[in-house]
TORFISE-515946 format. One record per atom (N, C-alpha, C): residue number from 1; atom name; x, z, y. Coordinates in steps of 0.1 Angstrom, whole numbers. Last residue first. Layout:
<pts>
<pt n="NUM" atom="CA" x="X" z="Z" y="Y"/>
...
</pts>
This chain:
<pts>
<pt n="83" atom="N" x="109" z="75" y="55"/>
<pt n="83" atom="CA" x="117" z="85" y="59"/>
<pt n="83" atom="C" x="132" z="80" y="51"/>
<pt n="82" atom="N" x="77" z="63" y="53"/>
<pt n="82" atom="CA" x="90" z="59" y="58"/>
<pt n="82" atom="C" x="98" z="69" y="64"/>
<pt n="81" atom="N" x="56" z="58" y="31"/>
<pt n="81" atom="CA" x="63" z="71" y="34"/>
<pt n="81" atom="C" x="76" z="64" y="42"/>
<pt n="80" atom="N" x="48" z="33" y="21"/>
<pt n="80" atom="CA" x="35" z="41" y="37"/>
<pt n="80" atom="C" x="47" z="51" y="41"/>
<pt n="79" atom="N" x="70" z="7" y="29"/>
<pt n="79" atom="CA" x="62" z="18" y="19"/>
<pt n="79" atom="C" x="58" z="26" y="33"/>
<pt n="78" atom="N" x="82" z="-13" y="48"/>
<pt n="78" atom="CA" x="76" z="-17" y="33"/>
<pt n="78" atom="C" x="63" z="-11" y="28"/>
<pt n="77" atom="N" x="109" z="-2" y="56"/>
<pt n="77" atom="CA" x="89" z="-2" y="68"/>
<pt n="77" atom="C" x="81" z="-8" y="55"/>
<pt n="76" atom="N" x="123" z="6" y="40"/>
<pt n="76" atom="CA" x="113" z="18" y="43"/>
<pt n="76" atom="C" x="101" z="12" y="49"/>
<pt n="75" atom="N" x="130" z="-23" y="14"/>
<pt n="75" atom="CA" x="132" z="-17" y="27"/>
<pt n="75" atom="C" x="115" z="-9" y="33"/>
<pt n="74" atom="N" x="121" z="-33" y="-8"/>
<pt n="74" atom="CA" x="115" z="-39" y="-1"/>
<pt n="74" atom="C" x="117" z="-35" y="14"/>
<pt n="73" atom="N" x="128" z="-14" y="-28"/>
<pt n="73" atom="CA" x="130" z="-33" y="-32"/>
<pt n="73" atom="C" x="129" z="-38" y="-20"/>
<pt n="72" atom="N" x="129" z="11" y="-19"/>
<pt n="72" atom="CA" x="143" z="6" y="-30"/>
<pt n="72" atom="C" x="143" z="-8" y="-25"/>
<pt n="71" atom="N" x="101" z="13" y="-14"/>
<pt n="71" atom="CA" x="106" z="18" y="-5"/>
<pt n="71" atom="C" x="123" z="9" y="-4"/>
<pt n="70" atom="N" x="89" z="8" y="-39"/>
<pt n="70" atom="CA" x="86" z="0" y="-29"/>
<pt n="70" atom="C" x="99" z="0" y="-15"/>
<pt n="69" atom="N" x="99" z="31" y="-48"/>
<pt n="69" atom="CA" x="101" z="17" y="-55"/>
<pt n="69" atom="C" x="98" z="11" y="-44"/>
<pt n="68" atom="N" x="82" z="49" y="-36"/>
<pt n="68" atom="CA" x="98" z="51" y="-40"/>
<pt n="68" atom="C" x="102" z="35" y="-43"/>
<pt n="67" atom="N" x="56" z="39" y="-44"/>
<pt n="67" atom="CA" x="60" z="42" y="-28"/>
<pt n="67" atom="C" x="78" z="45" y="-28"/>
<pt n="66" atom="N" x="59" z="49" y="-72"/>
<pt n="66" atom="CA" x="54" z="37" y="-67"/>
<pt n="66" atom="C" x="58" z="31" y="-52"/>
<pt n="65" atom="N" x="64" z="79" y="-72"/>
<pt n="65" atom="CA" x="72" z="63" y="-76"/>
<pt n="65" atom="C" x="69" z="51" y="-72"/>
<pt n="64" atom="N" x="39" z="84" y="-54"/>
<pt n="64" atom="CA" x="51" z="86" y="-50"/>
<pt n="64" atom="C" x="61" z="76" y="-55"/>
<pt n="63" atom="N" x="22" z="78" y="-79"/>
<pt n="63" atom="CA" x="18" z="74" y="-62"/>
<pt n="63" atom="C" x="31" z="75" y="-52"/>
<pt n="62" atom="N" x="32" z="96" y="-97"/>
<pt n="62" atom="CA" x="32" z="84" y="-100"/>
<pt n="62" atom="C" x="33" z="75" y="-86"/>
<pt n="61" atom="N" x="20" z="118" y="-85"/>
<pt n="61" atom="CA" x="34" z="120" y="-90"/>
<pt n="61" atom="C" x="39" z="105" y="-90"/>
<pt n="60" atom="N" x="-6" z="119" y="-84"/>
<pt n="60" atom="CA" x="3" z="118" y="-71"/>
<pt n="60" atom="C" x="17" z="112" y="-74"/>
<pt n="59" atom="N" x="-13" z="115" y="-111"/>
<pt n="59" atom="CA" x="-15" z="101" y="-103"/>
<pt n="59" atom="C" x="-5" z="107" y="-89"/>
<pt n="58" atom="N" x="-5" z="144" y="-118"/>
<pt n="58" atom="CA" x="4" z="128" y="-123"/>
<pt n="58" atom="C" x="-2" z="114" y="-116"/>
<pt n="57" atom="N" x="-21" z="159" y="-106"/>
<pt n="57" atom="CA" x="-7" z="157" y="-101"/>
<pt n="57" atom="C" x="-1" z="149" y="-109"/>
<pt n="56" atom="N" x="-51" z="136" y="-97"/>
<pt n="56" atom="CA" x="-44" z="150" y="-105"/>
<pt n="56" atom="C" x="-25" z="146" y="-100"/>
<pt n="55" atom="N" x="-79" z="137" y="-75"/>
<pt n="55" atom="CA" x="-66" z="138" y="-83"/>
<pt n="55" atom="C" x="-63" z="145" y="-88"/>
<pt n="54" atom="N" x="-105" z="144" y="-72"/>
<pt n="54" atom="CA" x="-102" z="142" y="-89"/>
<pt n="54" atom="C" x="-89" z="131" y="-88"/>
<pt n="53" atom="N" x="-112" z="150" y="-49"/>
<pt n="53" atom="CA" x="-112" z="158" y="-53"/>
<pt n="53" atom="C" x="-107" z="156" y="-72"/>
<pt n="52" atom="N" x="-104" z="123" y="-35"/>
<pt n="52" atom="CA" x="-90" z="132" y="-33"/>
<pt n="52" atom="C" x="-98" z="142" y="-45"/>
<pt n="51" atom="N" x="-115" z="97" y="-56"/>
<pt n="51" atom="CA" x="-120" z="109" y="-43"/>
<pt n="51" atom="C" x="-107" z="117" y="-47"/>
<pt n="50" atom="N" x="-98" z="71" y="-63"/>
<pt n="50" atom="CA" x="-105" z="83" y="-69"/>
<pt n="50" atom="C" x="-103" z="88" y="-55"/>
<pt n="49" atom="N" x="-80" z="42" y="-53"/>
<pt n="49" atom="CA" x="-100" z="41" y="-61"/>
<pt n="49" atom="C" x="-99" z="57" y="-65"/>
<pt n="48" atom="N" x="-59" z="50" y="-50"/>
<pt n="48" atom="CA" x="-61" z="49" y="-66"/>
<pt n="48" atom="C" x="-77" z="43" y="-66"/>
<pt n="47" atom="N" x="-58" z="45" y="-25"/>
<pt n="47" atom="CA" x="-48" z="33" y="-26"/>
<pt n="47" atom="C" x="-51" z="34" y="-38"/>
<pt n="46" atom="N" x="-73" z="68" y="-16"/>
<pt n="46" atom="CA" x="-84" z="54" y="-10"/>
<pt n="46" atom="C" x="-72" z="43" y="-20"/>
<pt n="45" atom="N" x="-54" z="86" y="-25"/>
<pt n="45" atom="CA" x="-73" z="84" y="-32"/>
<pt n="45" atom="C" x="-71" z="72" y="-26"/>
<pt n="44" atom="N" x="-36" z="83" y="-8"/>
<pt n="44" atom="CA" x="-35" z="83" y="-21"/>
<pt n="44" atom="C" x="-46" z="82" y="-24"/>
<pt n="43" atom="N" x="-51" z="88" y="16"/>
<pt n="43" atom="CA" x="-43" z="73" y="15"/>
<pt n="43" atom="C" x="-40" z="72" y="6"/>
<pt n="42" atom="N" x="-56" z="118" y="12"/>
<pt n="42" atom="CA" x="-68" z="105" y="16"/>
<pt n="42" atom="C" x="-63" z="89" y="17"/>
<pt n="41" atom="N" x="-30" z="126" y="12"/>
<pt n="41" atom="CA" x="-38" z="127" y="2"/>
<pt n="41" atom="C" x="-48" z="122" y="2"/>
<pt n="40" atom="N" x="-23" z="121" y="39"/>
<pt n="40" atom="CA" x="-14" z="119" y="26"/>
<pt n="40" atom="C" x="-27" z="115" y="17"/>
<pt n="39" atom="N" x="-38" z="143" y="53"/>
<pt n="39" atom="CA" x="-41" z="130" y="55"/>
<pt n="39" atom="C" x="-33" z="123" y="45"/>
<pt n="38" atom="N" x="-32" z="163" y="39"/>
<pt n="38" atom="CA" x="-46" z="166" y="40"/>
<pt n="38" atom="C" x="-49" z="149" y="39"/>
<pt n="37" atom="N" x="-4" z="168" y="44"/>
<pt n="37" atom="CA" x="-8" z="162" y="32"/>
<pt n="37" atom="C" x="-24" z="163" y="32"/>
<pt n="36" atom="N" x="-9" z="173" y="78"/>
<pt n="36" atom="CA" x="-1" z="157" y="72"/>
<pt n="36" atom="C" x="-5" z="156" y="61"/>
<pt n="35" atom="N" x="-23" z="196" y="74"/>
<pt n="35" atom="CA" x="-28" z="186" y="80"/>
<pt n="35" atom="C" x="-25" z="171" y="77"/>
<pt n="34" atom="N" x="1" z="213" y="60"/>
<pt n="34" atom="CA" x="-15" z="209" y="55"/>
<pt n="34" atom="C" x="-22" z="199" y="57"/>
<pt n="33" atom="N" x="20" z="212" y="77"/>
<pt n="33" atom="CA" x="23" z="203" y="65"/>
<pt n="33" atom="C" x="9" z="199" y="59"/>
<pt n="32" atom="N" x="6" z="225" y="102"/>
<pt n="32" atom="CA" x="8" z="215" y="103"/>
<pt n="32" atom="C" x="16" z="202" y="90"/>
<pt n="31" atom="N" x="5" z="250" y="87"/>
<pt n="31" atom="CA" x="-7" z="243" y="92"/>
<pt n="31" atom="C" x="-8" z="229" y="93"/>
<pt n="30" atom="N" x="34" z="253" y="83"/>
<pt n="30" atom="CA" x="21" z="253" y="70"/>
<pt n="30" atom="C" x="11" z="247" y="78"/>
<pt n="29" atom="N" x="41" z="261" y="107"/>
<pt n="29" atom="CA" x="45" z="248" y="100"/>
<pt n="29" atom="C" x="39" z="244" y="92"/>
<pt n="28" atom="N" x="27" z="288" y="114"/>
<pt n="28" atom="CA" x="23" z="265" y="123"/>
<pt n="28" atom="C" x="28" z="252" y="117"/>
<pt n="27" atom="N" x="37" z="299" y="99"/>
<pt n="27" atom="CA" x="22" z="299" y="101"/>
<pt n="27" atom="C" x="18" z="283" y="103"/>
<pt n="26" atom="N" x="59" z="301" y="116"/>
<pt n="26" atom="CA" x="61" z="298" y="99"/>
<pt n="26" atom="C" x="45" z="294" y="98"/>
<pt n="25" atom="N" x="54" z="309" y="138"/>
<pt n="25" atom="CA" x="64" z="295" y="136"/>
<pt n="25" atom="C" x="61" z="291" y="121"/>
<pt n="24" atom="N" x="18" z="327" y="140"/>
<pt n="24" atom="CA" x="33" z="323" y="147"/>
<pt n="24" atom="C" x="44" z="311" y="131"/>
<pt n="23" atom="N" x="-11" z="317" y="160"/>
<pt n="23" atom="CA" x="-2" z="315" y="147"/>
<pt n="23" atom="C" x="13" z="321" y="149"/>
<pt n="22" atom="N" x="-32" z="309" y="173"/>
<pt n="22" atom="CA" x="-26" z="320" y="177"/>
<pt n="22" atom="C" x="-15" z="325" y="161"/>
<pt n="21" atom="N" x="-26" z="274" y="188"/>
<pt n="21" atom="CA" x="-34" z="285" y="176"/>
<pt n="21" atom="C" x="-20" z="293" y="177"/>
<pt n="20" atom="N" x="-12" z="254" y="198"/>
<pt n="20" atom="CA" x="-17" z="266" y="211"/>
<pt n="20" atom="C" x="-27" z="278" y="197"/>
<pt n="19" atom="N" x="-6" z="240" y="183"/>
<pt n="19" atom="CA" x="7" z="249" y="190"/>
<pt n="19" atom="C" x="-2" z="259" y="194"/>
<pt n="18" atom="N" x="-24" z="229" y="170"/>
<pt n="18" atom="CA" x="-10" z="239" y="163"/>
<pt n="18" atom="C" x="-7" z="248" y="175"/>
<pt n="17" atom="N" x="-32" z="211" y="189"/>
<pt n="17" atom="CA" x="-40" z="226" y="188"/>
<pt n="17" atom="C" x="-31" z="232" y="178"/>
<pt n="16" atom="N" x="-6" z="194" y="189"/>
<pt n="16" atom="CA" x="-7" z="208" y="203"/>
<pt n="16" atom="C" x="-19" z="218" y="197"/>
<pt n="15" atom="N" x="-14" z="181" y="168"/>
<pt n="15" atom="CA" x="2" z="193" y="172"/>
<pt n="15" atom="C" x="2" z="201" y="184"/>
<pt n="14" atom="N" x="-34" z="170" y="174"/>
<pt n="14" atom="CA" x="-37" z="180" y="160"/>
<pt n="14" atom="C" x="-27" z="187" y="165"/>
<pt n="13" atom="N" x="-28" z="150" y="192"/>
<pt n="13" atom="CA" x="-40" z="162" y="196"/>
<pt n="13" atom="C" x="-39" z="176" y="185"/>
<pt n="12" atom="N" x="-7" z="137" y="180"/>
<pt n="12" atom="CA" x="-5" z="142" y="191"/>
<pt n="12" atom="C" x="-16" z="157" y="199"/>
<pt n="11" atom="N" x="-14" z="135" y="147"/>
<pt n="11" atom="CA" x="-14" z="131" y="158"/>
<pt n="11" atom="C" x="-12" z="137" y="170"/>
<pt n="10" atom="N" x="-1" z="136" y="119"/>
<pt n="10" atom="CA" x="-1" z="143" y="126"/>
<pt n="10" atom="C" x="-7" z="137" y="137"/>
<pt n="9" atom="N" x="11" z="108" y="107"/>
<pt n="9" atom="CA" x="5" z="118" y="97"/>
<pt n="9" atom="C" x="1" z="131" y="103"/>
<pt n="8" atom="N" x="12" z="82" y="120"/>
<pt n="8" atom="CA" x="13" z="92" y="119"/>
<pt n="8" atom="C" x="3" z="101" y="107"/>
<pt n="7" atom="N" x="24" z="45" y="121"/>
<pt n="7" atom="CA" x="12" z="55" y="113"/>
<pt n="7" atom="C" x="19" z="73" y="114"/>
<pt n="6" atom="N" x="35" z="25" y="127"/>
<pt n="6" atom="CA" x="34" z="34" y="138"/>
<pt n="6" atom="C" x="25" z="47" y="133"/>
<pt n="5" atom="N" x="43" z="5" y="110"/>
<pt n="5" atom="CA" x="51" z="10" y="111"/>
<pt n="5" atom="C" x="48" z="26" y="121"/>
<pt n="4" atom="N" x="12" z="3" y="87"/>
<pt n="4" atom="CA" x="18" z="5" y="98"/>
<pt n="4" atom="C" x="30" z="9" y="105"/>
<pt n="3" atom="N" x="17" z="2" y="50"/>
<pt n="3" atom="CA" x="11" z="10" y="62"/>
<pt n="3" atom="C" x="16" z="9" y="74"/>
<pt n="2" atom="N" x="5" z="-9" y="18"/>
<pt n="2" atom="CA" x="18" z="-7" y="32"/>
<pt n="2" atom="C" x="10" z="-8" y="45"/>
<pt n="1" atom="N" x="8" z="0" y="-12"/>
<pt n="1" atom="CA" x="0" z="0" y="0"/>
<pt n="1" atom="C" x="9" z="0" y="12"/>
</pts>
Protein backbone atom coordinates (compact mmCIF):
# COMPACT_ATOMS: atom_id res chain seq x y z
CA UNK A 1 0.00 0.00 0.00
CA UNK A 2 1.83 3.19 -0.70
CA UNK A 3 1.11 6.22 1.02
CA UNK A 4 1.78 9.77 0.54
CA UNK A 5 5.11 11.11 0.98
CA UNK A 6 3.44 13.78 3.42
CA UNK A 7 1.16 11.28 5.47
CA UNK A 8 1.26 11.94 9.24
CA UNK A 9 0.50 9.65 11.79
CA UNK A 10 -0.13 12.60 14.33
CA UNK A 11 -1.40 15.78 13.15
CA UNK A 12 -0.50 19.15 14.17
CA UNK A 13 -3.95 19.55 16.24
CA UNK A 14 -3.69 15.99 18.03
CA UNK A 15 0.21 17.18 19.32
CA UNK A 16 -0.72 20.34 20.82
CA UNK A 17 -3.96 18.80 22.61
CA UNK A 18 -1.04 16.28 23.87
CA UNK A 19 0.68 19.04 24.86
CA UNK A 20 -1.73 21.10 26.58
CA UNK A 21 -3.38 17.65 28.49
CA UNK A 22 -2.59 17.73 31.99
CA UNK A 23 -0.21 14.71 31.53
CA UNK A 24 3.30 14.67 32.30
CA UNK A 25 6.40 13.55 29.53
CA UNK A 26 6.05 9.93 29.77
CA UNK A 27 2.16 10.13 29.89
CA UNK A 28 2.34 12.33 26.46
CA UNK A 29 4.46 10.05 24.78
CA UNK A 30 2.07 7.03 25.33
CA UNK A 31 -0.67 9.19 24.29
CA UNK A 32 0.79 10.28 21.45
CA UNK A 33 2.26 6.46 20.35
CA UNK A 34 -1.52 5.45 20.92
CA UNK A 35 -2.77 8.01 18.61
CA UNK A 36 -0.09 7.20 15.74
CA UNK A 37 -0.83 3.25 16.17
CA UNK A 38 -4.57 4.05 16.60
CA UNK A 39 -4.06 5.46 13.00
CA UNK A 40 -1.35 2.61 11.89
CA UNK A 41 -3.85 0.23 12.72
CA UNK A 42 -6.80 1.62 10.51
CA UNK A 43 -4.30 1.50 7.25
CA UNK A 44 -3.51 -2.08 8.29
CA UNK A 45 -7.29 -3.23 8.44
CA UNK A 46 -8.43 -1.00 5.43
CA UNK A 47 -4.81 -2.63 3.31
CA UNK A 48 -6.11 -6.55 4.88
CA UNK A 49 -9.99 -6.09 4.11
CA UNK A 50 -10.46 -6.87 8.34
CA UNK A 51 -11.97 -4.27 10.89
CA UNK A 52 -8.97 -3.33 13.17
CA UNK A 53 -11.24 -5.34 15.77
CA UNK A 54 -10.23 -8.86 14.21
CA UNK A 55 -6.59 -8.27 13.76
CA UNK A 56 -4.38 -10.50 15.02
CA UNK A 57 -0.73 -10.13 15.71
CA UNK A 58 0.37 -12.35 12.80
CA UNK A 59 -1.52 -10.28 10.05
CA UNK A 60 0.33 -7.11 11.84
CA UNK A 61 3.38 -8.97 11.99
CA UNK A 62 3.18 -9.98 8.38
CA UNK A 63 1.77 -6.20 7.42
CA UNK A 64 5.08 -5.04 8.65
CA UNK A 65 7.24 -7.56 6.33
CA UNK A 66 5.38 -6.66 3.69
CA UNK A 67 6.04 -2.82 4.18
CA UNK A 68 9.76 -3.98 5.10
CA UNK A 69 10.15 -5.51 1.73
CA UNK A 70 8.63 -2.92 0.00
CA UNK A 71 10.63 -0.48 1.75
CA UNK A 72 14.28 -2.95 0.56
CA UNK A 73 12.99 -3.17 -3.28
CA UNK A 74 11.50 -0.09 -3.94
CA UNK A 75 13.18 2.74 -1.69
CA UNK A 76 11.34 4.33 1.78
CA UNK A 77 8.93 6.79 -0.15
CA UNK A 78 7.58 3.34 -1.65
CA UNK A 79 6.16 1.91 1.81
CA UNK A 80 3.50 3.66 4.06
CA UNK A 81 6.28 3.44 7.12
CA UNK A 82 8.98 5.76 5.88
CA UNK A 83 11.68 5.90 8.46
Amino acid sequence: MQQPSSMQFLSTEESADVDAALLDSSEKFLTRLTISSLRLLNIIAEDLGTPVTELTHKQIIAWFEKDGKIRREQGKDAATLQW
